[in-house]
C-alpha positions in Angstrom: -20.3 30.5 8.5 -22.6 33.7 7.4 -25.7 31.5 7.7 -27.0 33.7 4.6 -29.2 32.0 2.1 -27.3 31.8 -1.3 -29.3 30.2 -4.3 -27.5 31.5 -7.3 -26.0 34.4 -8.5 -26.1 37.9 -6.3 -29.2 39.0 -5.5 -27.7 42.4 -6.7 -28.8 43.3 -10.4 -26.4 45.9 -10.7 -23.3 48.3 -9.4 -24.5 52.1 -8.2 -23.6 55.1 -10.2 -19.8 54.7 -10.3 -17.8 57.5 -8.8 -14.3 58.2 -10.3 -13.3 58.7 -6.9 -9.9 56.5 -6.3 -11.6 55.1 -2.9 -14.5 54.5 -4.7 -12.7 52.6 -7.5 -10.8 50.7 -5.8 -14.1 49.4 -4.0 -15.8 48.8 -7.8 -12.5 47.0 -8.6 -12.4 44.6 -5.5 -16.1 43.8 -5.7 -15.8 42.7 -9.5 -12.9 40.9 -8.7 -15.0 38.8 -6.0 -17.9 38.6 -8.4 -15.8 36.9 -11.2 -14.1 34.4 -7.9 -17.9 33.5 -7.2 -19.1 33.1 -10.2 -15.6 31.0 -11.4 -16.5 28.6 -8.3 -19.7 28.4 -8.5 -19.3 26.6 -12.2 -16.1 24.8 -11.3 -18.3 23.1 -8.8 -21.7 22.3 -10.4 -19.6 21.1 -13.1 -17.9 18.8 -10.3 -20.4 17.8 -8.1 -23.1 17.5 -11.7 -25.3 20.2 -10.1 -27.1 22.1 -12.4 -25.8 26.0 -11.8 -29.7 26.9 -10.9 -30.1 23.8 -8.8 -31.4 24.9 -5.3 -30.0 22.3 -2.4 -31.4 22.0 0.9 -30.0 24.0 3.7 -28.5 22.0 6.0 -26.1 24.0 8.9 -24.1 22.2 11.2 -25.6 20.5 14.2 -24.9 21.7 17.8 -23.4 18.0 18.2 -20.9 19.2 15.3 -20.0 22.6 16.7 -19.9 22.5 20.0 -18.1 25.5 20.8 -17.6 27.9 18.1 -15.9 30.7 20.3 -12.6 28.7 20.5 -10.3 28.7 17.2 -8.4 25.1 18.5 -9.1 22.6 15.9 -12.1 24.1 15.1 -14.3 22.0 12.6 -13.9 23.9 9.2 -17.8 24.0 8.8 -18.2 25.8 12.9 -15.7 28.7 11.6 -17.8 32.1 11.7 -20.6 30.4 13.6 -22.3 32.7 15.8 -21.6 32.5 20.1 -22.6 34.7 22.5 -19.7 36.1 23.6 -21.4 37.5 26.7 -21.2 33.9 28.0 -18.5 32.1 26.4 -15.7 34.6 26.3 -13.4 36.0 29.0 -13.5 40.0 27.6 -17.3 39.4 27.0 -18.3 42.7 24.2 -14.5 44.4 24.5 -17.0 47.6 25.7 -19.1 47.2 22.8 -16.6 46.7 20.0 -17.4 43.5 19.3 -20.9 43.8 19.0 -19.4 46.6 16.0 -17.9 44.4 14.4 -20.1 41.3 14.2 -22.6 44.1 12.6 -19.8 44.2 9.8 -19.5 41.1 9.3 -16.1 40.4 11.6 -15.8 37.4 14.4 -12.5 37.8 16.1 -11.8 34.6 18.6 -8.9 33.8 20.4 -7.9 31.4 23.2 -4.9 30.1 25.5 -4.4 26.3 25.5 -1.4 25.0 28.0 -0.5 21.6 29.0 1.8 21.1 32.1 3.1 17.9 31.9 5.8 15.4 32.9 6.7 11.2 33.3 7.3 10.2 37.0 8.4 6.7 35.9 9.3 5.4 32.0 10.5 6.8 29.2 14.2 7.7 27.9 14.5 10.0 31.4 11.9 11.7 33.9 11.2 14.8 33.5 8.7 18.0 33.3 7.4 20.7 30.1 5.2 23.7 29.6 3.7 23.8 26.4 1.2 26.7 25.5 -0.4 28.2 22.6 -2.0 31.3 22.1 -4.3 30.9 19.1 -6.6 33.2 17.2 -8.7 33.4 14.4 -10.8 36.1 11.9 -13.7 35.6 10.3 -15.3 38.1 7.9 -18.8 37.8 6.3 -18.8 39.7 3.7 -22.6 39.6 3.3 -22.7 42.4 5.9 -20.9 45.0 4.4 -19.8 44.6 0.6 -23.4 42.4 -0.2 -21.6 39.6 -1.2 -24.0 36.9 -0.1 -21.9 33.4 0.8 -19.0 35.0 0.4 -16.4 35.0 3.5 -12.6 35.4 4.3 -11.0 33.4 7.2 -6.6 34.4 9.0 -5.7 33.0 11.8 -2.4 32.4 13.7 -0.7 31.5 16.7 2.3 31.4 19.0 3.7 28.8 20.8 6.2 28.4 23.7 7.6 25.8 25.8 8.8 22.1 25.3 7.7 19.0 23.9 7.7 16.1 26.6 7.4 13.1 24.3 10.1 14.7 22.3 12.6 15.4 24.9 11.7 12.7 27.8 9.5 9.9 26.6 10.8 8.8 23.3 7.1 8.0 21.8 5.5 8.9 18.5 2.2 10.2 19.7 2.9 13.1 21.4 1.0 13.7 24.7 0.3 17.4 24.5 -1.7 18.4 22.2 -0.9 22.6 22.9 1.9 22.6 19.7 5.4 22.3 20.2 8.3 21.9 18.3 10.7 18.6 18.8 14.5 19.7 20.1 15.1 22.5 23.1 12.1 24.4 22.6 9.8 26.4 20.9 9.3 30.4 20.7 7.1 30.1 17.6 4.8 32.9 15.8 3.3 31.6 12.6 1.3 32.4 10.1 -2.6 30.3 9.8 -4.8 29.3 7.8 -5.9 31.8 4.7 -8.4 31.1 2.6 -11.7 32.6 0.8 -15.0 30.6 1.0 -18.1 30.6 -0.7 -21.8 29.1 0.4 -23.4 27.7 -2.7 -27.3 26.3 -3.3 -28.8 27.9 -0.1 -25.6 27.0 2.1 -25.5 23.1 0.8 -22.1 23.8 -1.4 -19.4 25.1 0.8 -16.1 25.6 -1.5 -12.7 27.4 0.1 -9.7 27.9 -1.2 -6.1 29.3 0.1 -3.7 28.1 2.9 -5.7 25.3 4.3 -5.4 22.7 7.4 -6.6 19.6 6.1 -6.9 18.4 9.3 -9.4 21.2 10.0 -11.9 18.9 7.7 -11.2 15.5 6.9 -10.3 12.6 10.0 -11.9 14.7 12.9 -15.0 14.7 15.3 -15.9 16.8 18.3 -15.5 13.8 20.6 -11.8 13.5 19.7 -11.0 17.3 21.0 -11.8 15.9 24.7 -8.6 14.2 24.7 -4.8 15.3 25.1 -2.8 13.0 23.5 -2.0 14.4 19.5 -2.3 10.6 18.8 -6.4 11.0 19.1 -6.4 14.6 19.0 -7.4 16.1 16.3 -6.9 12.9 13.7 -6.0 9.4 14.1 -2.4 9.8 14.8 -1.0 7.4 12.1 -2.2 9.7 9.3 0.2 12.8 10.0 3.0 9.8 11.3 3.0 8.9 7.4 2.5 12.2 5.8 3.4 15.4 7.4 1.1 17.3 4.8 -1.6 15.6 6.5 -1.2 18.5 8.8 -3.2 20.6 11.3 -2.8 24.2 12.1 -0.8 25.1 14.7 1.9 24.3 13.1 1.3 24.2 9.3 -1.1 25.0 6.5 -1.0 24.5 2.8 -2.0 25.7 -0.6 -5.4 24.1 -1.6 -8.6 23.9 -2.2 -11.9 21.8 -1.0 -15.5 21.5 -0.8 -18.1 20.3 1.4 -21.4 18.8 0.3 -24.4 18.6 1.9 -26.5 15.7 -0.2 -29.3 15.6 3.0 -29.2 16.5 6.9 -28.1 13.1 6.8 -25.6 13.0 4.2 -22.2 15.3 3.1 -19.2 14.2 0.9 -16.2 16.2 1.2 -13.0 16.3 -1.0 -9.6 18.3 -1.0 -7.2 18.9 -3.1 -3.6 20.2 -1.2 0.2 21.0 -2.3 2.6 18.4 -0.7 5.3 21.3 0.6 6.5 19.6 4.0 8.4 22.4 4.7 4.7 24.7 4.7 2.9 21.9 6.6 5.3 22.1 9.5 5.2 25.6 10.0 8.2 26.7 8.1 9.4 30.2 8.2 6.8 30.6 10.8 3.7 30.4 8.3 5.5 32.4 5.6 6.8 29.2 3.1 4.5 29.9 0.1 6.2 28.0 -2.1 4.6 25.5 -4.2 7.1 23.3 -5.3 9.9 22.9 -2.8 11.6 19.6 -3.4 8.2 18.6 -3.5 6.2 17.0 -6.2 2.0 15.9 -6.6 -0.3 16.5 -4.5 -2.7 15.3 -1.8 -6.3 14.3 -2.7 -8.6 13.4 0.0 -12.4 12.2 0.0 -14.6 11.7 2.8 -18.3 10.6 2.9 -20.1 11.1 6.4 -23.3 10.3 8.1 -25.0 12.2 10.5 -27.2 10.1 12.5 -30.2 12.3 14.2 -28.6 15.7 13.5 -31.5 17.5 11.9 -33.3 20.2 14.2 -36.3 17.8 14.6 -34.7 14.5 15.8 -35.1 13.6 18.8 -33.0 10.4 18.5 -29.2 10.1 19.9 -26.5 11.6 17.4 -24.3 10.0 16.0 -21.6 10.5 13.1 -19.9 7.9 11.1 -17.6 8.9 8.7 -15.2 7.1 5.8 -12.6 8.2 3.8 -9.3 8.3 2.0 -6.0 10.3 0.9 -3.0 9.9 -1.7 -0.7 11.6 -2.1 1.6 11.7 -5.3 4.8 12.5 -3.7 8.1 11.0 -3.6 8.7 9.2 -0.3 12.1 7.4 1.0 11.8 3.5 0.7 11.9 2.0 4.2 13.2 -1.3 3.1 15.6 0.5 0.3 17.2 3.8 2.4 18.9 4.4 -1.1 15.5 4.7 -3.2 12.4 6.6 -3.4 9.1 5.7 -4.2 5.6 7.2 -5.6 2.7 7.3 -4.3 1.4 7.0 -0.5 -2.1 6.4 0.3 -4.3 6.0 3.4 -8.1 4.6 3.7 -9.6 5.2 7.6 -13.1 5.2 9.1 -14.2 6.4 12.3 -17.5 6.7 14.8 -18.6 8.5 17.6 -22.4 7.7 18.9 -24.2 8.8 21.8 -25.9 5.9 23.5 -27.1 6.9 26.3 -28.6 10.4 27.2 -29.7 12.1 30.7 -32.6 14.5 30.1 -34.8 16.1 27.3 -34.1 15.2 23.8 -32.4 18.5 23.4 -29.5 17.6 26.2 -26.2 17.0 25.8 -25.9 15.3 28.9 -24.7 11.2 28.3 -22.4 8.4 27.2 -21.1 9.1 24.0 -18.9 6.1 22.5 -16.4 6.6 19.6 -13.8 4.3 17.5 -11.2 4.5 14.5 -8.9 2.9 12.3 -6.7 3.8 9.7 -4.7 1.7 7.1 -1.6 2.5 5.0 -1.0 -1.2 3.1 2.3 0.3 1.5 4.9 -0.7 4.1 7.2 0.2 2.3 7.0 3.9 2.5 4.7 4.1 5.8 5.9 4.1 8.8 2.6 3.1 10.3 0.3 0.8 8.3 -2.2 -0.4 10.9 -3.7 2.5 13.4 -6.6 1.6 15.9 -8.5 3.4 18.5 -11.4 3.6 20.6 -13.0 5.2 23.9 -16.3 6.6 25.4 -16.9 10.6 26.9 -19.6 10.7 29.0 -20.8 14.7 29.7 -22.7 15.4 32.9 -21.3 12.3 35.5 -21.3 14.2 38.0 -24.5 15.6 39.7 -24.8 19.6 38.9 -21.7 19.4 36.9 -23.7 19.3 33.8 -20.7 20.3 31.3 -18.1 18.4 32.7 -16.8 16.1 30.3 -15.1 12.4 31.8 -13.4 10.6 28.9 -11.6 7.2 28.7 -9.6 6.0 25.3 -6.9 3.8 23.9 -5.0 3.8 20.8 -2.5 1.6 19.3 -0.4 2.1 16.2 1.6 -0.7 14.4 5.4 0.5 13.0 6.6 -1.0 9.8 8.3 -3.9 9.4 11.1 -2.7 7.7 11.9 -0.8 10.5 14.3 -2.4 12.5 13.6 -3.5 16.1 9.9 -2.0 16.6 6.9 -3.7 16.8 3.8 -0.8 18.2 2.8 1.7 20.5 -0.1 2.0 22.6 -1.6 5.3 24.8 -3.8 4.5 27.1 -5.7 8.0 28.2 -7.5 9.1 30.8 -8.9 12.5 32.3 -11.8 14.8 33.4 -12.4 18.0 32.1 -13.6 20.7 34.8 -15.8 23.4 33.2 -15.7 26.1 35.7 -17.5 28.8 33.2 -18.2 28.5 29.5 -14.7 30.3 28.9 -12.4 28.5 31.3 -12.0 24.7 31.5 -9.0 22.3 33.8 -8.4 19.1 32.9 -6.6 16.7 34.9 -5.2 13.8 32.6 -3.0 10.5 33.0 -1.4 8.5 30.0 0.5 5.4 30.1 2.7 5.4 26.9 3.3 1.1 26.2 6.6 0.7 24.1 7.1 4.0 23.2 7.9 4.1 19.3 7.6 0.6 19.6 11.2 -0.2 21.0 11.4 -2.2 24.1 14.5 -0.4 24.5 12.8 2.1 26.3 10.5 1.7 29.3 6.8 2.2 29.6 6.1 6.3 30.7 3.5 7.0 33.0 2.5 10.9 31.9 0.8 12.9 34.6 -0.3 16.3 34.2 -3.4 18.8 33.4 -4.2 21.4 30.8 -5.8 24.6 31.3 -7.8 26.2 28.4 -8.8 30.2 28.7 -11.5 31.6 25.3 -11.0 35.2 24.8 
């Protein structure tokens, strides 16, 4: 985010002299055009939220706890995008000879990273076997505070290409995939596509945050940090039921989609967040490689999502341990095939989950990150019916620092299990139990080791229980 105080309208009275130059005009044009966009949201949303338009909220930026690495585009938190890094420490091409320090003086924050998991199942599943996955992700951010004096106003692209194969696809059998570098199902994947798009506005002194564009919902809603220590697509980035029932419950890579949101923050303490998104499968699994902008595609509704969250001892003075607990909710007003009628469709699908992670033990000053951090979830679909997976429950604990002068290692332990429908035949659940440790070996460059043990994958005792052995190795740019 800019981090520039917005409390109102532009702090500009008026345009310069205009010059009948076409550059020049074009400029004039563009800026009015973002002027009337800001000026649109900014009542659209006091009208929503019943904020008066000169209302003055508190500041409240994200925690450290809640953007723990901003240099790194993979399933970055929506609020950590444009956050400012030192890219002399946490990239690989440090200043790009001085080009980057350029460009963050207009405004610009390229990031890019490499995210590969090499993976196979020594024992289990439908038949052994061994896949690379890898993703090449990157994202641009542009303040636009710096150069065109539009305070809290930004603009956000990002893309990616993936290669490789998909070893829950192809070998195991299971539903929760256990790489969580994108790939598509089948033979393999060769995919460049198309990111997230969107335009975003800071509101109230950088309490109102409204975007709007090609979105990730998953970007926003269902996430915390702790959750991006793990592998398995099941726990990473969401609770792995929600994007089993609805694919426009998507994260980017592989799709986006039309929408818009808004994040509020009510204290330090307290943010409500809500989302309103088109329901184009096609576009929320990465169809024509980003480029499906269709709204309506056999599609019809759309997805609404709320999300109220508490940040336990995230303000600049605590000296507590964090913690963030967070509940919410999605329907969606599509058309969905009935399970227990293959012939029929019905309306509506709708989700309710709630999720934790806490620090509870910490080793050092108040400012450390060092310690036992615990987390849990669950997430409930009650229409059977037209959800595959109506019960989804998960837990695990991270602990950062376990080893002596390996401060930013990370050792994390977690379980999920996710119930199947009953009107699918001959399943009953499946359950991931994950394991790794993830070697920081500089603040750009992390190997972590991992082992999963897939229990009935899909939840068929048809096929056998997988033991997954492998490692993923993660390069920032």
């Amino acid at each position: 985010m800019s981090g520039v105080s917005y409390g109102g309208m532009s702090n500009q009275s008026s345009f310069p002299p205009l010059d009948t130059r076409p550059s020049t005009l074009a400029r004039f044009g563009f800026r009015i055009f973002i002027r009337a966009w800001r000026s649109v949201s900014l009542l659209l949303l006091a009208s929503c939220v019943g904020i008066p338009a000169a209302a003055q909220g508190q500041a409240s930026l994200p925690h450290k706890v809640r953007c723990p690495s901003p240099a790194n585009p993979v399933n970055l938190h929506f609020e950590c995008v444009g956050r400012a890094f030192d890219f002399g420490e946490e990239t690989l091409t440090k200043d790009w000879a001085g080009l980057r320090t350029e460009l963050s003086e207009l405004g610009i924050k390229p990031t890019a990273s490499y995210t590969t998991d090499l993976m196979g199942n020594p024992a289990g599943g439908q038949s052994r076997g061994f896949t690379y996955s890898g993703t090449v992700q990157i994202s641009i951010f542009w303040d636009f505070a710096k150069l065109l004096h539009l305070a809290g106003l930004s603009f956000h692209i990002g893309g990616a290409w993936s290669t490789g194969k998909n070893l829950s696809a192809d070998y195991i059998g299971n539903n929760f995939w256990v790489q969580s570098a994108y790939t598509a199902p089948g033979d393999g994947a060769n995919n460049l596509t198309l990111g997230q798009i969107y335009l975003q506005q800071q509101l109230f002194d950088n309490s109102l945050i409204f975007a709007a564009g090609r979105l990730a919902p998953a970007t926003t809603f269902a996430t915390m940090p702790v959750l991006n220590n793990y592998l398995n697509q099941g726990i990473n980035p969401v609770p792995g039921s929600l994007w089993t029932n609805d694919d426009t419950f998507t994260s980017y890579p592989p799709g986006v989609a039309w929408g818009a949101q808004a994040i509020y923050n009510l204290s330090p303490a307290f943010q409500v967040a809500a989302g309103v998104f088109n329901t184009n499968q096609s576009s929320a699994l990465g169809g024509k490689g980003g480029l499906n902008f269709a709204l309506q595609q056999g599609n019809r509704g759309v997805l609404t999502l709320v999300q109220v969250n508490y940040f336990l001892n995230h303000a600049p003075d605590d000296k507590g341990l964090p913690g963030q607990y967070s509940f919410g909710g999605f329907y969606d007003s599509n058309r969905f095939a009935s399970l227990n009628n293959p012939s029929s469709t019905k309306s509506g699908l709708y989700s309710v989950y709630g999720m934790f992670q806490q620090m509870v033990y910490r080793a050092g000053a108040a400012d450390s990150q060092k310690g036992l951090t615990v987390w849990g979830e669950t997430a409930v679909a009650p229409r059977s019916s037209v959800s595959f997976m109506p019960y989804f429950v998960g837990g695990g604990l991270s602990y950062q620092g376990a080893i002596p002068r390996r401060d930013d290692d990370i050792a994390s332990f977690g379980v999920i299990y996710g119930a199947f429908s009953r009107y699918i035949p001959r399943t009953s659940a499946e359950t991931v139990i994950e394991a790794n440790y993830q070697f920081t070996i500089t603040n750009w460059l992390s190997i972590t080791p991992d082992l999963q043990y897939v229990i009935r994958p899909s939840g068929s005792s048809a096929i056998k229980n997988a033991l997954v052995l492998g490692a993923q190795v993660q390069i920032v740019f």
